[in-house]
N, C-alpha and C positions, 0 to 999 in steps of 0.2 A: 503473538500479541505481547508475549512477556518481553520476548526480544529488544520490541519496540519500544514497551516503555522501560525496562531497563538502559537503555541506551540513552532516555535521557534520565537514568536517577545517578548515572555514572558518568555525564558528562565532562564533568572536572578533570577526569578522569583522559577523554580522548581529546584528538585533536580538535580545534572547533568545527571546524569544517565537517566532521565526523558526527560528533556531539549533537550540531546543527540539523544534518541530513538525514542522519541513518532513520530515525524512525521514519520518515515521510517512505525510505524506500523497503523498509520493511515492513510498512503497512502494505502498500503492493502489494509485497511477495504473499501476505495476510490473503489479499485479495483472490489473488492468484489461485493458492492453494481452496483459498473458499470456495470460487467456481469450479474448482474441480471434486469439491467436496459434492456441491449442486448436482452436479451432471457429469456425473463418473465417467462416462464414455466419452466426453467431446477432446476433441482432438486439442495437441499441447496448442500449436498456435492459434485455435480457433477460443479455446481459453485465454491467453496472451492477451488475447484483440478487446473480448469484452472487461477481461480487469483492467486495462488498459482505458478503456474507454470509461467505465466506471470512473476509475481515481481522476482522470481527469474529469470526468462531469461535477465530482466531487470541490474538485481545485477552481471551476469555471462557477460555482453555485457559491463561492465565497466573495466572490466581487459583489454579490444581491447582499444587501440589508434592510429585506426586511424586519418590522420590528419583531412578528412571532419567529421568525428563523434565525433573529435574534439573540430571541428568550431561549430556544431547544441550544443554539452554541452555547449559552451559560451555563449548562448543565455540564457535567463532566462525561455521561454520554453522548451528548450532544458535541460536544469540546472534540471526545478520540473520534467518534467519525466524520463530523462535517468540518472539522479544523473552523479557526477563526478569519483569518486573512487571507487573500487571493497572494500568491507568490508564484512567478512563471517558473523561477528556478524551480519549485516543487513538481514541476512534469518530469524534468530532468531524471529526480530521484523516484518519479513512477516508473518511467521505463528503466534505470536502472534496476529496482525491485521485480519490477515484471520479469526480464532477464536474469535474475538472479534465481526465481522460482523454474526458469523453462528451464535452467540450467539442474537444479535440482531435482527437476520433474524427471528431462531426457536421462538422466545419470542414475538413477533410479531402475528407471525404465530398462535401461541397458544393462544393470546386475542383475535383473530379474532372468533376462533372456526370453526367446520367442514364448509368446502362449498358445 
């Protein structure tokens, strides 16, 4: 989470395109690792598929305006999870985060060695 929003307190800082993205795809990875946090034993791609699924339900619930789903976006909790605006590029930067955590995960997994 720090990741995420550090990346936009430093955006001046990166390329735009960077500046732009990176949180969308390090909330993912956010995701990612939370389901695993969940349900420690479920298998990497079977974790993948529901953050996956998640961020984008999340990305699909910002085209609705309602006015109380409205009012929770204004909040600044409401703002880091349900984001404000629909943006299809923001899938893009889910599955890159999603991939960015299985890559994490497996790499991990394989300095650990068999258990």
């Amino acid at each position: 989470m720090a990741a995420g929003l550090g990346s936009r307190a430093v955006a001046s800082a990166l390329p735009w395109w960077l500046a732009k993205n990176a949180g969308d795809a390090l909330y993912a990875t956010m995701v990612m690792f939370g389901v695993g946090f969940v349900a420690p034993r479920i298998r990497t791609s079977r974790a993948a598929a529901i953050a996956l699924g998640f961020c984008a339900a999340i990305e699909g619930s910002q085209a609705v305006h309602a006015p109380w789903l409205d009012a929770v976006r204004d909040t600044l909790p409401g703002h880091l999870v349900l984001g404000q605006g629909f943006h299809a590029f923001d899938l893009v930067c889910y599955a890159i985060g999603v991939a960015l955590g299985v890559a994490i995960e497996v790499a991990v997994l394989r300095r650990r060695g068999p258990s």
